[in-house]
C-alpha positions as CSV (number, residue, x, y, z in Angstrom):
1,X,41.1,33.8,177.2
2,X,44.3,36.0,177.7
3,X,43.5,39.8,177.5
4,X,45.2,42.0,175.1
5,X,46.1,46.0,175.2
6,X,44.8,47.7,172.1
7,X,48.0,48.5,170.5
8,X,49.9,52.6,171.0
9,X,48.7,54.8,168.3
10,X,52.2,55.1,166.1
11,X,53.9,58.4,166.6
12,X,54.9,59.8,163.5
13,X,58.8,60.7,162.7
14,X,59.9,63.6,162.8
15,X,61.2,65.0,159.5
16,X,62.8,68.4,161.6
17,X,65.2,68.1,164.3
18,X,63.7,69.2,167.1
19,X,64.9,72.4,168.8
20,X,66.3,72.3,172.5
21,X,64.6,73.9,175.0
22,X,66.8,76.7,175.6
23,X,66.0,78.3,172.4
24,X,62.9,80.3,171.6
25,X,63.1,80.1,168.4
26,X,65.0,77.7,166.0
27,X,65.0,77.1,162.1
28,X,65.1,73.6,160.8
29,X,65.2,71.6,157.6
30,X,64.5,68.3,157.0
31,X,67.4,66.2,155.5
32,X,67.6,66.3,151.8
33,X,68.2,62.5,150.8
34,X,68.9,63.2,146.6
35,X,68.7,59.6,146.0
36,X,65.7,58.9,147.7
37,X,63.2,61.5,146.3
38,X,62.1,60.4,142.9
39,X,61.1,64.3,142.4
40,X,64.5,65.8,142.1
41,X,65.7,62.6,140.1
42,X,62.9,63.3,137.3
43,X,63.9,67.1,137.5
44,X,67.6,67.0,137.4
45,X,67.1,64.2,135.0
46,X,65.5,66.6,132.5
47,X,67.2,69.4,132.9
48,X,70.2,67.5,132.0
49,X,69.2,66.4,129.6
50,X,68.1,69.5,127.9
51,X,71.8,71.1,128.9
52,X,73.4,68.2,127.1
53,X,71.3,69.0,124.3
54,X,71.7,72.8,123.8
55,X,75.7,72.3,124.6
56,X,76.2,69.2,122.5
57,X,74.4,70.6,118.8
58,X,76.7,72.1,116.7
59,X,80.1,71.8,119.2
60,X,82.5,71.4,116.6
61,X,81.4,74.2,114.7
62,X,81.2,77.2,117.3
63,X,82.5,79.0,119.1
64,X,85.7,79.6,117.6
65,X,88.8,77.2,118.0
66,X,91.3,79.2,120.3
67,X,95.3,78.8,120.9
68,X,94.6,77.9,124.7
69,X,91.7,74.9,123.7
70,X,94.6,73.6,121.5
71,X,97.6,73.9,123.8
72,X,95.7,72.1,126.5
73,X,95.0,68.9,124.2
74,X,98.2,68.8,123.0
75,X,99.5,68.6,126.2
76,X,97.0,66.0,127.3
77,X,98.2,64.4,123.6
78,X,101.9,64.5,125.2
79,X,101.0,62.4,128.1
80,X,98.9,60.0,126.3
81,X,102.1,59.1,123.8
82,X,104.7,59.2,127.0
83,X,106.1,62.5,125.4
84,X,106.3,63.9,128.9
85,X,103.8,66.6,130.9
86,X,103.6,68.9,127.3
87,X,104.3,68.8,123.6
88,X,107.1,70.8,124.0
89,X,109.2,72.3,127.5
90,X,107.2,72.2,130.2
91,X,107.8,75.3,131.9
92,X,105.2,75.5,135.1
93,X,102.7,78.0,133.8
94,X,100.3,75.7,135.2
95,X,100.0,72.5,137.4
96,X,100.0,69.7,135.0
97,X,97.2,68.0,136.5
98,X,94.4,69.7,134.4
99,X,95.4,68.1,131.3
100,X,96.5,65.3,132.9
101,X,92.9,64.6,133.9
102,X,91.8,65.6,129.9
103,X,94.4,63.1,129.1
104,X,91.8,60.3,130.6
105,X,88.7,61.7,129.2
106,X,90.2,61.3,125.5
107,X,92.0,58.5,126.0
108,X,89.2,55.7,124.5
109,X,88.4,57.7,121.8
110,X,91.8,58.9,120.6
111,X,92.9,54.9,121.3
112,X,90.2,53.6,118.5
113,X,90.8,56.9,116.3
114,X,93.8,58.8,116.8
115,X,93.6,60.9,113.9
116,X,90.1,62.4,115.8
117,X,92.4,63.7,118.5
118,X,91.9,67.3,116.9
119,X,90.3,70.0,119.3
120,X,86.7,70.3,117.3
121,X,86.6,66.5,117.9
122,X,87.2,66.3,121.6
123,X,85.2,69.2,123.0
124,X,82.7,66.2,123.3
125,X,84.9,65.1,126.4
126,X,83.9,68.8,127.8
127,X,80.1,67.6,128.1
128,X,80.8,65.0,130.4
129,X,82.6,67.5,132.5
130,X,79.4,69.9,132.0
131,X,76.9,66.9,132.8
132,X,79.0,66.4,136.1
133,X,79.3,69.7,137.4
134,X,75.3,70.4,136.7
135,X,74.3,67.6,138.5
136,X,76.5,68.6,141.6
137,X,75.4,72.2,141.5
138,X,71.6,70.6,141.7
139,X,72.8,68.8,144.6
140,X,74.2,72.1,146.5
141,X,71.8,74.0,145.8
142,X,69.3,71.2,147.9
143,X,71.9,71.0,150.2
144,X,72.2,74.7,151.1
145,X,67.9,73.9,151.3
146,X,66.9,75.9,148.2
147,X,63.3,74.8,147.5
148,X,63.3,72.3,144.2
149,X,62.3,74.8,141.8
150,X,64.8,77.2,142.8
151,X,67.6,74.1,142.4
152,X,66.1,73.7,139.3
153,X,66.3,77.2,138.3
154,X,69.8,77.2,139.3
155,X,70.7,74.5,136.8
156,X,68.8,75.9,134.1
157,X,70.9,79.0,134.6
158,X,74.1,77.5,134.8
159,X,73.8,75.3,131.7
160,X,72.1,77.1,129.6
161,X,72.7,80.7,129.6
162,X,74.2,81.5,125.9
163,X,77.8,82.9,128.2
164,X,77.5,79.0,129.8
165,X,76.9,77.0,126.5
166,X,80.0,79.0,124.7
167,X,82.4,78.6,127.3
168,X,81.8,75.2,128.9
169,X,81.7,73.7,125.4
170,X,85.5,74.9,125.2
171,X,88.4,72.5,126.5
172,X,89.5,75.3,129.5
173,X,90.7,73.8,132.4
174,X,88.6,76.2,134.6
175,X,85.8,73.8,133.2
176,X,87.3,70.6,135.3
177,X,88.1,72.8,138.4
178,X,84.5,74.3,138.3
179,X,83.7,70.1,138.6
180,X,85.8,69.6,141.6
181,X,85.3,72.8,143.4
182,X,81.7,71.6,143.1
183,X,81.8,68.5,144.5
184,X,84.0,70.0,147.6
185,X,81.5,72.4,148.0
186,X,78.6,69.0,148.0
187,X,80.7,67.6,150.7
188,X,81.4,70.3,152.9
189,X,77.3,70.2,152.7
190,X,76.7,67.2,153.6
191,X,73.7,66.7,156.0
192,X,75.4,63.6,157.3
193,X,78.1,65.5,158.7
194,X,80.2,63.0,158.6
195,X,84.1,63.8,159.5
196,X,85.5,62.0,156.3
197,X,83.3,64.4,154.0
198,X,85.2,67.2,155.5
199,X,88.6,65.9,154.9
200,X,87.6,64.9,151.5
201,X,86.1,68.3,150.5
202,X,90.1,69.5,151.4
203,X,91.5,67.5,149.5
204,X,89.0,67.8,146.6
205,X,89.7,71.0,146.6
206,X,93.4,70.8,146.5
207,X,92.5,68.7,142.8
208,X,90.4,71.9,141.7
209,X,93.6,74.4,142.6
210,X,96.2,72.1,141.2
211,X,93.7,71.9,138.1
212,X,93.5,75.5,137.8
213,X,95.3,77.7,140.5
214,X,93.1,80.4,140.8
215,X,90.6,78.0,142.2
216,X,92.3,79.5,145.3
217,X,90.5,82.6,145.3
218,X,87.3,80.7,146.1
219,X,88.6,78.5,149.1
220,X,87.4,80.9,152.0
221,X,84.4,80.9,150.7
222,X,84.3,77.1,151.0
223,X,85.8,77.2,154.4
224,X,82.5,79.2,155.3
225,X,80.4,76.6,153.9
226,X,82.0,73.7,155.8
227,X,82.0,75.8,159.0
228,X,77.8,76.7,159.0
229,X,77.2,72.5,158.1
230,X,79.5,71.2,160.8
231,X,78.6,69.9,163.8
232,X,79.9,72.1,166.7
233,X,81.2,69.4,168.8
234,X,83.6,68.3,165.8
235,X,84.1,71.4,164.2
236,X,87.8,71.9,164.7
237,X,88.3,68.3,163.8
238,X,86.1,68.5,161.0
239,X,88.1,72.0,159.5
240,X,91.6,71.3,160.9
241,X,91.1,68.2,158.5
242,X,89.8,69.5,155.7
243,X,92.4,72.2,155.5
244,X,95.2,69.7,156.6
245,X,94.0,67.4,153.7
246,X,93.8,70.4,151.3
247,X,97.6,71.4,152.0
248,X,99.0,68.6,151.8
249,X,98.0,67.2,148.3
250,X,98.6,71.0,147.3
251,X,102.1,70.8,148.5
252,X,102.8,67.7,146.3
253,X,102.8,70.3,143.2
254,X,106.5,72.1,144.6
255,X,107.3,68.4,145.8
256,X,107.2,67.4,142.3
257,X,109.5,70.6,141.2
258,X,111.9,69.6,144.0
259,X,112.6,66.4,143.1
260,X,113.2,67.8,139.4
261,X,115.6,70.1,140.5
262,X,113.3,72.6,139.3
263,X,111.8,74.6,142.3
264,X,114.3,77.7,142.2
265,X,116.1,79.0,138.8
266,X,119.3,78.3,137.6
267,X,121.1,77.6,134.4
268,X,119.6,75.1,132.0
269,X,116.6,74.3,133.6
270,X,113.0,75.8,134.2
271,X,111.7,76.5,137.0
272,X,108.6,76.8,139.3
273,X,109.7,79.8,140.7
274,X,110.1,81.1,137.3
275,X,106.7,80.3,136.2
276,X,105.0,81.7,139.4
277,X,106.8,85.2,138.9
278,X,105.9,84.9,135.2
279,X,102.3,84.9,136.2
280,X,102.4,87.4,138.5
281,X,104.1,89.8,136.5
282,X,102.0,89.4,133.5
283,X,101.0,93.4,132.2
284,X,97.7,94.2,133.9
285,X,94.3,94.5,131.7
286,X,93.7,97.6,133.6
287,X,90.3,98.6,135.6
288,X,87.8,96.6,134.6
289,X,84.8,99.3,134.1
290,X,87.3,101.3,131.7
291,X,86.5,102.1,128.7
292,X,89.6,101.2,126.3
293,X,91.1,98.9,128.7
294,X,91.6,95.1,128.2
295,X,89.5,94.1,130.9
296,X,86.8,96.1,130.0
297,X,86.3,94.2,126.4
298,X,86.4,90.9,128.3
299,X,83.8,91.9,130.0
300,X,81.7,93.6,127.5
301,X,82.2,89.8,125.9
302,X,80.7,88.1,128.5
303,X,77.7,90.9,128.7
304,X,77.2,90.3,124.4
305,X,76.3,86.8,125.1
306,X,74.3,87.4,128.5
307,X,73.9,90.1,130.9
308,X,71.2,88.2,132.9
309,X,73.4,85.4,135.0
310,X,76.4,87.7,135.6
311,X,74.6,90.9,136.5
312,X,71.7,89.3,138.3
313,X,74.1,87.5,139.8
314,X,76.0,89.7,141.3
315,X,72.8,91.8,142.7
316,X,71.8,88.1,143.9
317,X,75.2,87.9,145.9
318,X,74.9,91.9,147.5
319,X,71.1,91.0,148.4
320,X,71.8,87.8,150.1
321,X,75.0,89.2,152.1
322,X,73.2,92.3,153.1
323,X,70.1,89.9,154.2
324,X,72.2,87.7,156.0
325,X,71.4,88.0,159.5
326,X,67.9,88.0,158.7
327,X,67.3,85.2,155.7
328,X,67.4,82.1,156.4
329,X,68.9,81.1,152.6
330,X,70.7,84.2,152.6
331,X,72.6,82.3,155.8
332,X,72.5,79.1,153.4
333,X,74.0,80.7,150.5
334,X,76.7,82.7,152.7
335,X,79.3,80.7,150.8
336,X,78.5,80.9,147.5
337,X,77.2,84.3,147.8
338,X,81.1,85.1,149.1
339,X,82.2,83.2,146.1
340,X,81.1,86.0,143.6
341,X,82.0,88.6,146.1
342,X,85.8,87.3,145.9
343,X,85.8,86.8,142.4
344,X,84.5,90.2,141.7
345,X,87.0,92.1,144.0
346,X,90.1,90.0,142.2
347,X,88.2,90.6,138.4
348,X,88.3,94.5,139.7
349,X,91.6,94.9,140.3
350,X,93.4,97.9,137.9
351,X,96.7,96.0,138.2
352,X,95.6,92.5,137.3
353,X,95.5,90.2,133.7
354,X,92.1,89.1,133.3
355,X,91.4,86.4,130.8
356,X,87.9,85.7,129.1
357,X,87.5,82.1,130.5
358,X,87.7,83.6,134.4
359,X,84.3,83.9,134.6
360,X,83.7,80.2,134.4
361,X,85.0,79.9,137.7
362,X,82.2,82.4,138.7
363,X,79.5,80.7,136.9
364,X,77.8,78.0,139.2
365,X,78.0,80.4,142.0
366,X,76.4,83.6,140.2
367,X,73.7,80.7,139.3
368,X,73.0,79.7,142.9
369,X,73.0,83.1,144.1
370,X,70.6,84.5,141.5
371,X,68.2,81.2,142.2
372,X,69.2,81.8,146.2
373,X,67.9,85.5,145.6
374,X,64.6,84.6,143.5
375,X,63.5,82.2,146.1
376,X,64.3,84.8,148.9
377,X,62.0,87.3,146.9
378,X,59.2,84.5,146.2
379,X,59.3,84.0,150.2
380,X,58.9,87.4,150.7
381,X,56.3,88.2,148.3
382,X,54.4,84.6,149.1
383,X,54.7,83.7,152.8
384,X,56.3,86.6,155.0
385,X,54.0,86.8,158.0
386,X,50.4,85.9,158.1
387,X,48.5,87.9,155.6
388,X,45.0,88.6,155.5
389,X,42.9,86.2,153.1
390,X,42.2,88.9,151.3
391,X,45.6,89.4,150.5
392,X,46.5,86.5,149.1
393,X,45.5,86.5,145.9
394,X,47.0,90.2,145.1
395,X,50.4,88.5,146.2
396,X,50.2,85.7,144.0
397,X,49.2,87.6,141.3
398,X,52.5,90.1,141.9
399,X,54.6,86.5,142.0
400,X,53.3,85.9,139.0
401,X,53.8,89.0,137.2
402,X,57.5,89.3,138.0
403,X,57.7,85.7,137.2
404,X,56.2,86.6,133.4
405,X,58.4,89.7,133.7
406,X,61.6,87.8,134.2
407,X,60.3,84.9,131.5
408,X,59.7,88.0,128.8
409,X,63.2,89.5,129.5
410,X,65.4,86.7,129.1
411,X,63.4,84.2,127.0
412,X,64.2,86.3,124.1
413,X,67.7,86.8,124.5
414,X,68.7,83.8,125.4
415,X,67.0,82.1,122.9
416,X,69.1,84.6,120.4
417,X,72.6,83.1,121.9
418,X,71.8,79.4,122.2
419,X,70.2,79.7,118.4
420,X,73.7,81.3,117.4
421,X,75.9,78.3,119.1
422,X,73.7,75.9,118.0
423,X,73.5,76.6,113.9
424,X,76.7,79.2,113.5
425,X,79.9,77.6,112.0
426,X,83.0,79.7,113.3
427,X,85.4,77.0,112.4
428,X,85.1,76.5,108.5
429,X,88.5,78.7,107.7
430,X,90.3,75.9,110.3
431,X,89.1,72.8,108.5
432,X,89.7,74.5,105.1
433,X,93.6,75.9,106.4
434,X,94.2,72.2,108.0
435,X,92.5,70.5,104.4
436,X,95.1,72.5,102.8
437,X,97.6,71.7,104.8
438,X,96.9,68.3,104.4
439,X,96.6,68.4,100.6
440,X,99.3,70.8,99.2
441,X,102.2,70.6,101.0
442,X,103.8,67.3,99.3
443,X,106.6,66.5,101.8
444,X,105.0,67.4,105.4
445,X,107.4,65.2,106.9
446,X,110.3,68.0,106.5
447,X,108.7,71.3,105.8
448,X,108.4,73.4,108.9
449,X,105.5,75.2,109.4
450,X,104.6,78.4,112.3
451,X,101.0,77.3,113.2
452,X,98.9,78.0,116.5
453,X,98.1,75.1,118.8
454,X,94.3,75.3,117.4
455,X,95.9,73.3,114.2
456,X,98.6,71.5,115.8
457,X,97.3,68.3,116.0
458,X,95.8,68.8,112.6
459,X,99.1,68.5,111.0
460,X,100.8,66.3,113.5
461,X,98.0,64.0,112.1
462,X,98.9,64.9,108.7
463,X,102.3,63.9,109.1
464,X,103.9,66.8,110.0
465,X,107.2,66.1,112.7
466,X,105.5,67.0,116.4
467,X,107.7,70.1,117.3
468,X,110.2,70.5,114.9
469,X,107.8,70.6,111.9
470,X,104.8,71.9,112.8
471,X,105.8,74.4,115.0
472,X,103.8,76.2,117.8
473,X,104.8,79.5,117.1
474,X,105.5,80.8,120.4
475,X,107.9,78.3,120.8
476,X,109.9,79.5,118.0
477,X,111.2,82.6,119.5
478,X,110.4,81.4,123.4
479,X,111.9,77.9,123.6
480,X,115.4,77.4,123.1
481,X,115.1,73.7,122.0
482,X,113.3,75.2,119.4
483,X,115.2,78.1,118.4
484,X,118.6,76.0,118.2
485,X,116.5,73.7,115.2
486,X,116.2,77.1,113.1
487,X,119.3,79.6,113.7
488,X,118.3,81.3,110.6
489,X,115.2,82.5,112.4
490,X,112.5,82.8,109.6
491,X,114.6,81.6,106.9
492,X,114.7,78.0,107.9
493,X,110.7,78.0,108.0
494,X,108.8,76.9,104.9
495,X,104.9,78.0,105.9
496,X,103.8,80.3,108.5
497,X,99.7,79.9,109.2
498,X,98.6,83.1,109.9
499,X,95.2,83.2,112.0
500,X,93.9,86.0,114.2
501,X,96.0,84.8,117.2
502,X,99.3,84.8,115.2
503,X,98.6,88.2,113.6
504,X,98.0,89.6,117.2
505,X,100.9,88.6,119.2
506,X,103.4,88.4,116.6
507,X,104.6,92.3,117.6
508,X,105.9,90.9,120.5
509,X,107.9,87.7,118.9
510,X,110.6,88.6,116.2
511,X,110.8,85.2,114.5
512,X,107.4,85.2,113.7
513,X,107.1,89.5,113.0
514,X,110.1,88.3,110.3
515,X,107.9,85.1,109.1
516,X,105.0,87.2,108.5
517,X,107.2,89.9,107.1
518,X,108.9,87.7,104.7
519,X,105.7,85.5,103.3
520,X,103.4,85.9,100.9
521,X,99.8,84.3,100.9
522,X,99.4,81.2,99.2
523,X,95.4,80.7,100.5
524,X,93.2,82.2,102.1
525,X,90.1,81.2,103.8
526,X,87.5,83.3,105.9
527,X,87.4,87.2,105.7
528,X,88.4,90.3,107.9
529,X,90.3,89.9,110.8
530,X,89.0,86.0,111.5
531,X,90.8,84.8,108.3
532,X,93.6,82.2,107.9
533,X,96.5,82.7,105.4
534,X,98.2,80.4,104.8
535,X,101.6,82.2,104.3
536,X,104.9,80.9,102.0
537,X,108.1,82.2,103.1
538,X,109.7,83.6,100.4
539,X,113.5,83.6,99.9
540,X,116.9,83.4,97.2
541,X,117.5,80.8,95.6
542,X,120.7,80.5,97.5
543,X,119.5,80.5,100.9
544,X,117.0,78.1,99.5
545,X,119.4,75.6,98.7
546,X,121.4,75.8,101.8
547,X,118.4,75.2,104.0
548,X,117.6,72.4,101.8
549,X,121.0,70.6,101.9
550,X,120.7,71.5,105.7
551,X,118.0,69.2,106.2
552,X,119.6,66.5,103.6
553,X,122.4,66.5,105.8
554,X,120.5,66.7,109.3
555,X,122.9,69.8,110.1
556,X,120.4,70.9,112.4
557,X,119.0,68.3,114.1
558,X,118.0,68.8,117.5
């Protein structure tokens, strides 16, 4: 008989990296394999699927269409049909690479429909951007070793605070950065540590500046996050790459005016220069805790639709970078938490423009940091230390309590915004001006009508000429290929559409003031200051006749 040894008892794997020996003390986490666990699949699963839900009902109908939703799809209409970067001159007030990218998430349907290419229509591309981006902020938020309810929380907060589901139903390029900023922020976390997620974080986040430029406010912040989940042996190979990667795809956007001829001004061209200084120079919104001052009603906006995610928020952010040295996810969350810090100290300055979709940037990163600062107040409450037995039940039942506190708070309130987006229609007075439009107008191929971008496409589908007949009204007293097609200003017009955007900024443009001046209202749909005239331009008989043998005789053709 041959003799056997009974067989080693199997050592079990580690699932913590074990610390070296000289280090007292070392915290570790297992790896976080997203794939792998069928837990977080089933989680995430549902809570995206609620998200999609909540931001899907009622899309078309609310919020309110705005100029900006409608000047990005036309744009992104302008590539589609080889019109060039924009419906009209592009002039560099922002990287084209937002819409371009909107361009390819309308494409299919606009190729079997193109008449649905309106901006009610396609803010169903917008939830596959939302889907994306609350999926990745899942992801981080295991990543940066948030427990799975807090990642879960995190989500919840993100998709479905009323602020969230109004703004990321809207086509806002901030929405697509937010995506890529994201998923630069899920590589620079990696657990694998590889050296190509590094480089491709960079250069990911070069796409989510060149989508929307002020995605640059939040890059230290992701420099911080790379630098904590790096492996010190391959740090400087690891950053020097990412930021290398991040540079160069950024410098492809003054590449691209340099081969125009386009970087610097000069006569008869735009330039990038020229756009960059027009940004900068834009008249401040003043402080933003003013009473009176622009900044201060964008912010009391964001507060009527939720004060929970951007106040708790920020007190998430201050507790986790005061707690730094000593919390474990307060070190974690360093990045995100610097995120909001960044953003706040650019939102506060006196001097600065602040429009009502900045905050999107914010939003994924006031999430984590209010789920990063629950979790670090569950620890505390539930496991600091050893208590007595005794004890534990008292703090479980003060978890509880501000658990059912924080439920009876925002339950409410939320469920007051989401009910709003989900059942109010904001948009009637558009599909009623654009029915008109449509209807009543019996030669759109030659009238000329002053419209916003929100009802651009409307008309363009209706027949009207892109650019020279349904006319973005800015354009007629800001573009000079625009100007040259009416010299008589307001005279040559037939319609001017006069929505709360028009009425606003018409002080400021002299061809409209005058179109407005020298209309009367032919319809009228909505009430207060949301209604739409719908405005004809009244003049002599004489002038009449000359603009109409004008056109007969193509006198001012382009």
């Amino acid at each position: 008989m041959t003799a056997t040894l009974p067989a080693a008892p199997a050592t079990p794997r580690p699932t913590t990296v074990p610390a070296p020996l000289d280090k007292r003390r070392l915290v570790t986490r297992p790896v976080i394999r997203f794939r792998g666990s069928r837990p977080d699949l089933v989680l995430c699963g549902v809570l995206l699927v609620a998200i999609l839900l909540v931001q899907g009902w009622n899309i078309q109908q609310y919020p309110t269409l705005s100029d900006d939703e409608g000047t990005y799809l036309a744009q992104a209409w302008a590539v589609q049909n080889g019109r060039g970067l924009a419906h009209y001159t592009y002039w560099y007030d922002h990287p084209p690479l937002g819409w371009m990218q909107l361009a390819v998430l309308t494409w299919i349907p606009s190729l079997f429909a193109p008449e649905s290419m309106t901006v009610a229509s396609m803010r169903g591309a917008m939830l596959l951007v939302s889907a994306a981006s609350a999926v990745m902020l899942y992801v981080l938020a295991r990543r940066l070793w948030l427990p799975r309810w807090a990642a879960g929380l995190a989500m919840v907060l993100f998709g479905l605070s009323p602020l969230s589901v109004v703004l990321q139903r809207e086509i806002f390029l901030d929405n697509i950065a937010v995506m890529w900023i994201l998923l630069a922020f899920c590589l620079a976390a990696s657990p694998h540590r590889h050296l190509w997620h590094h480089f491709a974080a960079g250069i990911t986040a070069a796409v989510a500046v060149l989508t929307k430029e002020t995605m640059l406010v939040v890059l230290p912040a992701l420099l911080v996050t790379m630098w904590r989940h790096t492996h010190r042996d391959t740090r400087k190979f690891a950053v020097t790459g990412a930021i290398t990667g991040c540079v160069l795809i950024g410098l492809g956007y003054p590449l691209f005016a340099l081969l125009k001829g386009e970087l610097l001004p000069g006569s008869g061209h735009v330039s990038l220069w020229e756009g960059i200084t027009y940004q900068m120079s834009r008249p401040g919104s003043g402080f933003l805790l003013s009473d009176g001052t622009g900044s201060n009603a964008v912010l009391d906006s964001w507060l009527y639709y939720d004060r929970v995610l951007p106040l708790g928020g920020l007190a998430g952010a201050a507790l986790l970078l005061v707690t730094v040295r000593r919390s474990v996810t307060a070190r974690a969350l360093a990045g995100p938490a610097l995120a909001v810090a960044l953003l706040a100290v650019v939102a506060l300055r006196p001097s600065g423009y602040l429009p009502a979709m900045y905050v999107i940037q914010a939003l994924p990163f006031l999430a984590l940091v209010l789920a990063g600062g629950a979790a670090s107040v569950a620890h505390a409450v539930l496991r600091k230390g050893r208590p007595l037995p005794r004890l534990v039940p008292v703090r479980r039942a003060v978890a509880a309590l501000l658990t059912a506190s924080a439920v009876v708070y925002v339950a409410p309130r939320w469920y007051e915004g989401d009910r709003t987006a989900m059942t109010a229609d904001a948009n009637a007075p558009y599909r009623a001006a654009a029915s008109w439009l449509d209807r009543e107008v019996r030669d759109p191929a030659h009238a000329r009508v002053l419209v916003d971008d929100a009802l651009w496409l409307d008309l363009v589908h209706s027949g009207y000429e892109p650019g020279l007949g349904a006319i973005w009204f800015y354009k007629a007293d800001l573009d000079p290929a625009v100007t040259r097609t009416i010299p008589r200003g307001w005279q040559d017009l037939d319609y001017v559409v006069a929505s709360p955007t028009v009425r606003r900024d018409a002080r400021d443009l002299p061809n409209v003031k005058a179109a407005l001046e020298h209309s009367a209202p032919v319809a009228t749909f909505g009430e207060g200051e949301e209604r739409i005239e719908i405005r004809k331009i009244t003049r002599s008989r004489t002038t009449q006749s000359r603009v109409t043998e004008g056109r007969t005789t193509g006198a001012e053709a382009p």
